[in-house]
C-alpha positions as CSV (number, residue, x, y, z in Angstrom):
1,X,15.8,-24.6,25.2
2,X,16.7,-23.6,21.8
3,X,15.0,-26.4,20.2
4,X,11.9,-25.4,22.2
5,X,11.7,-21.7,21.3
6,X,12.5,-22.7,17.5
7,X,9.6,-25.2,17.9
8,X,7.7,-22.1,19.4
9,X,8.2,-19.8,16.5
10,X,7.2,-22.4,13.9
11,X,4.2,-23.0,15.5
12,X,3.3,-19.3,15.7
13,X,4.3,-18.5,12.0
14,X,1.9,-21.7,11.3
15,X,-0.8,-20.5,13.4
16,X,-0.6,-16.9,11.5
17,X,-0.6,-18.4,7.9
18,X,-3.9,-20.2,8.8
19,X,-5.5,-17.4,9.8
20,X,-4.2,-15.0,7.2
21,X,-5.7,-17.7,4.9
22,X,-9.0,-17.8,6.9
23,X,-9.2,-13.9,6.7
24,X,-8.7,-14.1,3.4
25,X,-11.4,-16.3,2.3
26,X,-13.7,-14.9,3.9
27,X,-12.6,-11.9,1.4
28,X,-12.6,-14.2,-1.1
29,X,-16.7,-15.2,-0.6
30,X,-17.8,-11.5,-0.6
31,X,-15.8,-11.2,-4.2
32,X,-15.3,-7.8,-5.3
33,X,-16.3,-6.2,-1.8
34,X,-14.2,-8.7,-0.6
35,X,-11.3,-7.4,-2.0
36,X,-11.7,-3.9,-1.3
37,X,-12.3,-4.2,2.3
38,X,-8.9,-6.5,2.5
39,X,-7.3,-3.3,1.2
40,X,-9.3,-1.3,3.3
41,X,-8.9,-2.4,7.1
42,X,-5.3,-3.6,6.1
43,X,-4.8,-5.9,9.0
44,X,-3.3,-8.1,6.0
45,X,-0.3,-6.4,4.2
46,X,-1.9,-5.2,0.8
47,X,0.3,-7.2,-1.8
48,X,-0.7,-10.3,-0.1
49,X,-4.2,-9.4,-0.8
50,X,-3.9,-8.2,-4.3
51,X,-1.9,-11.6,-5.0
52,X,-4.8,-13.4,-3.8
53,X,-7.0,-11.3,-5.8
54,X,-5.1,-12.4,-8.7
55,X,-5.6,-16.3,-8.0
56,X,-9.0,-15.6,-7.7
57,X,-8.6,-14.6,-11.2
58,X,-7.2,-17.2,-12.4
59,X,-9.5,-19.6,-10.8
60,X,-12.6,-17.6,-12.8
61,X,-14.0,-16.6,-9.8
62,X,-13.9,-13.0,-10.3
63,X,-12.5,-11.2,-13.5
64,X,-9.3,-9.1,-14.0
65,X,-10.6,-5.6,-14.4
66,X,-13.0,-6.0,-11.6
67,X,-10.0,-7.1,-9.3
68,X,-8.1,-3.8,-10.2
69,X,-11.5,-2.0,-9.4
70,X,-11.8,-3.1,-6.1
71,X,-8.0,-3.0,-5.4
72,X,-7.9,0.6,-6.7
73,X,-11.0,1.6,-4.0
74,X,-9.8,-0.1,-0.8
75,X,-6.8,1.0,-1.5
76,X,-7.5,4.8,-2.2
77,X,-10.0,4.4,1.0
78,X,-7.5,2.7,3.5
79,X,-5.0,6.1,2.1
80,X,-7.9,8.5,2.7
81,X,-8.5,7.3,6.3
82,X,-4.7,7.4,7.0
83,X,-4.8,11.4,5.4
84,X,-8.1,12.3,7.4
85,X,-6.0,10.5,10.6
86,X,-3.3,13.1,10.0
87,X,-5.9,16.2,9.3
88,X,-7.9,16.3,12.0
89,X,-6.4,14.0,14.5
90,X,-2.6,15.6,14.2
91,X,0.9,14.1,15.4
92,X,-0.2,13.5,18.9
93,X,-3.1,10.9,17.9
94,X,-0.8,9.1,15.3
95,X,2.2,8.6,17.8
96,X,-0.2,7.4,20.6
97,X,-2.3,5.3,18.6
98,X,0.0,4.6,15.1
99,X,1.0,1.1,16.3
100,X,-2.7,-0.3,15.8
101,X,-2.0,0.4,12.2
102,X,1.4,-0.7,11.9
103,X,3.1,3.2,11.4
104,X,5.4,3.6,14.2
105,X,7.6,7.0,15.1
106,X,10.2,6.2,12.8
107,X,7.7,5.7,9.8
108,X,6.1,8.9,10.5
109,X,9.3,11.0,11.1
110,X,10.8,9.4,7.7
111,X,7.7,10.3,6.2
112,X,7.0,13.9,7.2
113,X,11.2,14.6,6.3
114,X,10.1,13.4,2.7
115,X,7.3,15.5,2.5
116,X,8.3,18.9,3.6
117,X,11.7,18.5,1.5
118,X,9.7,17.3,-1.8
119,X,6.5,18.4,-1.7
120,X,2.8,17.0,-2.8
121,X,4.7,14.6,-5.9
122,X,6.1,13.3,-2.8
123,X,2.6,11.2,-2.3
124,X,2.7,9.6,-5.7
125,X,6.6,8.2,-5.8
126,X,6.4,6.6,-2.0
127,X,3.8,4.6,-2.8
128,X,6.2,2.7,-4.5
129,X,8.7,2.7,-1.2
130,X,8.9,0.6,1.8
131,X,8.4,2.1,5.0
132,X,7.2,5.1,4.2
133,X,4.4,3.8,1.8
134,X,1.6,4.2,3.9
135,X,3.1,6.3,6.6
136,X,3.4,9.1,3.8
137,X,-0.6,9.5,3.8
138,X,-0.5,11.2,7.5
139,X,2.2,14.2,6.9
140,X,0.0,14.7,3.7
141,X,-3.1,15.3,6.1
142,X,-1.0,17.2,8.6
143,X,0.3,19.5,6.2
144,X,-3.5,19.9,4.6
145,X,-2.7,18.8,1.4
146,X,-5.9,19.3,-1.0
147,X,-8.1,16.4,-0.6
148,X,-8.6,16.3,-4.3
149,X,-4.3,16.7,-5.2
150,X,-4.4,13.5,-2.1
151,X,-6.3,11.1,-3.8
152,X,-5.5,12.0,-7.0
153,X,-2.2,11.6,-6.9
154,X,-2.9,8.7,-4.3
155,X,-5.0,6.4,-7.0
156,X,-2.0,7.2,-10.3
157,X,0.3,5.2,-7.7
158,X,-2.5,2.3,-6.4
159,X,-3.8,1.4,-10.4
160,X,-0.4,0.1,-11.2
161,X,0.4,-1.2,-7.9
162,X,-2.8,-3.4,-7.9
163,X,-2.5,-4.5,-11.7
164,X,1.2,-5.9,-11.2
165,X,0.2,-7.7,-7.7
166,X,-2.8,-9.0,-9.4
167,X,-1.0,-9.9,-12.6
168,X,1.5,-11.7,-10.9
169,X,-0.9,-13.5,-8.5
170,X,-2.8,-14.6,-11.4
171,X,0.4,-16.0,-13.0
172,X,1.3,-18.1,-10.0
173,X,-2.1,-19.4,-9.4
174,X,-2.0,-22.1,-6.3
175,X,1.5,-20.2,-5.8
176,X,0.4,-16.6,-5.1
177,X,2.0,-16.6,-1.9
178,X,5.6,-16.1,-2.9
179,X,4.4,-13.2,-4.9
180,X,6.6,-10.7,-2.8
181,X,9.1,-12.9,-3.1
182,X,9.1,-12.9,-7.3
183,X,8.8,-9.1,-7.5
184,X,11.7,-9.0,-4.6
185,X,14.8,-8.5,-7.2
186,X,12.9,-6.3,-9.2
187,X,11.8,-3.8,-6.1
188,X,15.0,-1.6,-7.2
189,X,13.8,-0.9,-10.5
190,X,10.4,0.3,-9.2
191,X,11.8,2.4,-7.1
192,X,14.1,4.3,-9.4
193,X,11.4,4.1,-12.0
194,X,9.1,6.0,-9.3
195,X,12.1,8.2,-8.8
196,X,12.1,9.3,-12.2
197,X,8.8,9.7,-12.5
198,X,9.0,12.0,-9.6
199,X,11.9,14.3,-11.2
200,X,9.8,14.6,-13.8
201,X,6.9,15.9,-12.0
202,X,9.4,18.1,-9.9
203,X,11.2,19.3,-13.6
204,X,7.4,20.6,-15.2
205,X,6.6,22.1,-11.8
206,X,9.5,24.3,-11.6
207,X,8.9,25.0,-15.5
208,X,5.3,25.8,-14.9
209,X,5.9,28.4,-12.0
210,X,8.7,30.0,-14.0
211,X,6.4,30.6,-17.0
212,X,3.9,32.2,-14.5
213,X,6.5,34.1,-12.9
């Protein structure tokens, strides 16, 4: 019986890889647009699709700073449709219908506590966190953010997201799949590097409305 269900699970995680890979080369003959709707419709987690981005680098099928381009649009997009979700649809829509984009309860009410304790900076700094990466897009459209303060501080966070997947899919080549797994011990370090950059933000604020004041 155990075999069997370990047999089962193999199977399935096979039968996922090959369409992941199917999906994404279908991206892959559209090129640019290609990558930018991967990042848009995000049925394929977006590091996955900037890492293949980045092996189509190095292959020469498509060049660097176009990659970032096109990562940099489908992801700002796929972050503007999460924020309009959140602004005109509110908290009712997102907890009946979140699961078809992968943002369940818990992501939303981790994401909502972050932004009414920190604020707008809030948008830039948990784009470098898991869980509430995506999730923070919705309490930013609930809360009306500015549309123009959303996406600008929404593509600051996306350009270097999308150069280091890129650049470290490009490095691995034929291995751009264990991508997550090479940037895994250094996910620490990005976070308290976003952290910073965050108190920062937080430290010339306060300084800013104390002048004024």
């Amino acid at each position: 019986m155990y075999y069997h269900d370990s047999t089962s699970c193999f199977e399935r995680r096979i039968l996922l890889t090959n369409i992941i890979h199917q999906i994404l080369e279908f991206f892959a003959s559209l090129g640019y647009l290609g990558v930018a709707l991967g990042l848009m419709i995000e049925i394929i987690p977006s590091e996955i699709v900037l890492a293949y981005a980045g092996y189509l680098v190095a292959g020469g099928h498509i060049n660097f700073v176009g990659a970032v381009i096109a990562g940099v649009i489908g992801g700002t997009i796929a972050q503007l449709f999460l924020y309009w979700l959140g602004y005109y649809g509110g908290r009712p829509i997102i907890e009946k219908y979140g699961k078809y984009i992968l943002i369940n309860k818990h992501h939303l009410d981790l994401a909502e506590k972050w932004f009414s304790k920190y604020g707008v900076g809030v948008v830039f700094t948990a784009r470098f966190i898991p869980v509430v990466r995506h999730a923070i897009s919705i309490p930013a459209g609930l809360a009306k953010m500015p549309i123009s303060q959303f996406t600008f501080f929404t593509v600051v966070a996306i350009i270097p997201w999308s150069i280091l997947f890129i650049l470290i899919g490009e490095k691995l080549g034929k291995n751009w799949e264990t991508a997550k797994q090479v940037l895994a011990p250094y996910t620490p370090m990005i976070i308290v590097v976003a952290l910073a950059l965050f108190v920062v933000y937080f430290l010339i604020k306060k300084l800013i409305s104390k002048k004024r004041s």
